[in-house]
C-alpha positions in Angstrom: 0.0 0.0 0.0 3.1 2.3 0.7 4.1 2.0 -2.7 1.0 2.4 -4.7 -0.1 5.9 -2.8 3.5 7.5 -3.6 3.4 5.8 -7.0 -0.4 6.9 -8.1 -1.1 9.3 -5.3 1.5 11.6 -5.6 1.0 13.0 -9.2 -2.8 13.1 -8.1 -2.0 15.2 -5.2 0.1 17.6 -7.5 -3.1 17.8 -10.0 -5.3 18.6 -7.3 -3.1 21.2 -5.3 -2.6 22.9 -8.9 -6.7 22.8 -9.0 -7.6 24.0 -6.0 -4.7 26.9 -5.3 -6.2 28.0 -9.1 -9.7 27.8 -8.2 -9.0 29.8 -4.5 -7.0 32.6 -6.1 -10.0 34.6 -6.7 -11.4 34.0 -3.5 -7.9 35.3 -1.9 -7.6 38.5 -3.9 -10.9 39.3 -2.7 -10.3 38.5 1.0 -6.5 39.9 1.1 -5.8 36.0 2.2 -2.5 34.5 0.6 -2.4 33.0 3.8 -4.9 30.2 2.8 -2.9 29.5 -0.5 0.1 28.7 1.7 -2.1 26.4 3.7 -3.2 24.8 0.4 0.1 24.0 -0.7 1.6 23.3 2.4 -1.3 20.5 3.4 -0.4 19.0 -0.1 3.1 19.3 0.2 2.9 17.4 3.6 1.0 14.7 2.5 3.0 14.4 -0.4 6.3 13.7 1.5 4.9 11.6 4.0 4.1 9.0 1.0 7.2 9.8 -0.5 9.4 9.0 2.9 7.0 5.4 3.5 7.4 4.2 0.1 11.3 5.3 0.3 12.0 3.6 3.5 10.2 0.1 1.8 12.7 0.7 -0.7 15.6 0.9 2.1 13.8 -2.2 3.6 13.7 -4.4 0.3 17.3 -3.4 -0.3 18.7 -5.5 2.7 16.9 -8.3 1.9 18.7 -11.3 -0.3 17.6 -10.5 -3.6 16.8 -14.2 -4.6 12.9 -14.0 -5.1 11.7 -12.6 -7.9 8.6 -10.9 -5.9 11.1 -8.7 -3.2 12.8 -7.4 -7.0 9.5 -6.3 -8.2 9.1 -4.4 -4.9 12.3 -3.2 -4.9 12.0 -1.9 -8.4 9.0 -0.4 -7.5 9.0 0.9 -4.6 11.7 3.2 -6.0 10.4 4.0 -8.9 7.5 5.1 -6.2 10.0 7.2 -4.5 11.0 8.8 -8.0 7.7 9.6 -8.6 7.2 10.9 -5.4 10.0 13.0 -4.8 9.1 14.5 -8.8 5.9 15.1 -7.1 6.8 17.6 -4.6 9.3 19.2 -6.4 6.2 20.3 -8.6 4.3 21.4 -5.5 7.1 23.3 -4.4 7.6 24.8 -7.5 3.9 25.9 -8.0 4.5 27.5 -3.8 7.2 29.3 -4.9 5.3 32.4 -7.0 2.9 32.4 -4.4 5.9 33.8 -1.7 6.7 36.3 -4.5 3.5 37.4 -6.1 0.1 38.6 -4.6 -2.4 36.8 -5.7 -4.2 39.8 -7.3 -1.0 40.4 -9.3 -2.7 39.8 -13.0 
């Protein structure tokens, strides 16, 4: 289960911050409330990690193991491709946060 929500979670989560922070922008230029983007990205940032960290320490955990049985590669193998995906995840969280330190949100 670690593996799969890093693996098809993550981009989902990415989608759905780049959704929502779009969809609250005119609500927060109306209310003087970048505050709430933050929150936004920051919840979705968080959750985004955490998947991230369990599938990467499955990987750690597969990687001690003898790698005799076909099965433990498979997990191995995906459980970092998991953590690849992951970790690609939240760098495009991050880099979707990063205006929103810069810019107001009633900047267009």
């Amino acid at each position: 289960m670690r593996i799969w929500f890093a693996l098809l979670g993550a981009p989902i989560l990415a989608l759905a911050d780049q959704s929502i922070a779009y969809s609250m922008t005119v609500w927060a230029c109306a209310h003087q409330q970048a505050l709430a983007m933050h929150g936004v990205h920051a919840l979705f940032f968080a959750v985004n990690v955490g998947a991230t960290v369990a599938a990467w320490g499955l990987w750690r955990a597969t990687s001690r193991r003898k790698m005799s049985d076909e099965t433990l590669k498979r997990r191995h193998f995906l459980a970092g491709l998991a953590t690849a995906v992951g970790a690609l995840s939240a760098l495009a969280i991050a880099a979707m946060w990063l205006p929103n330190w810069m810019l107001s949100p009633c900047f267009a």
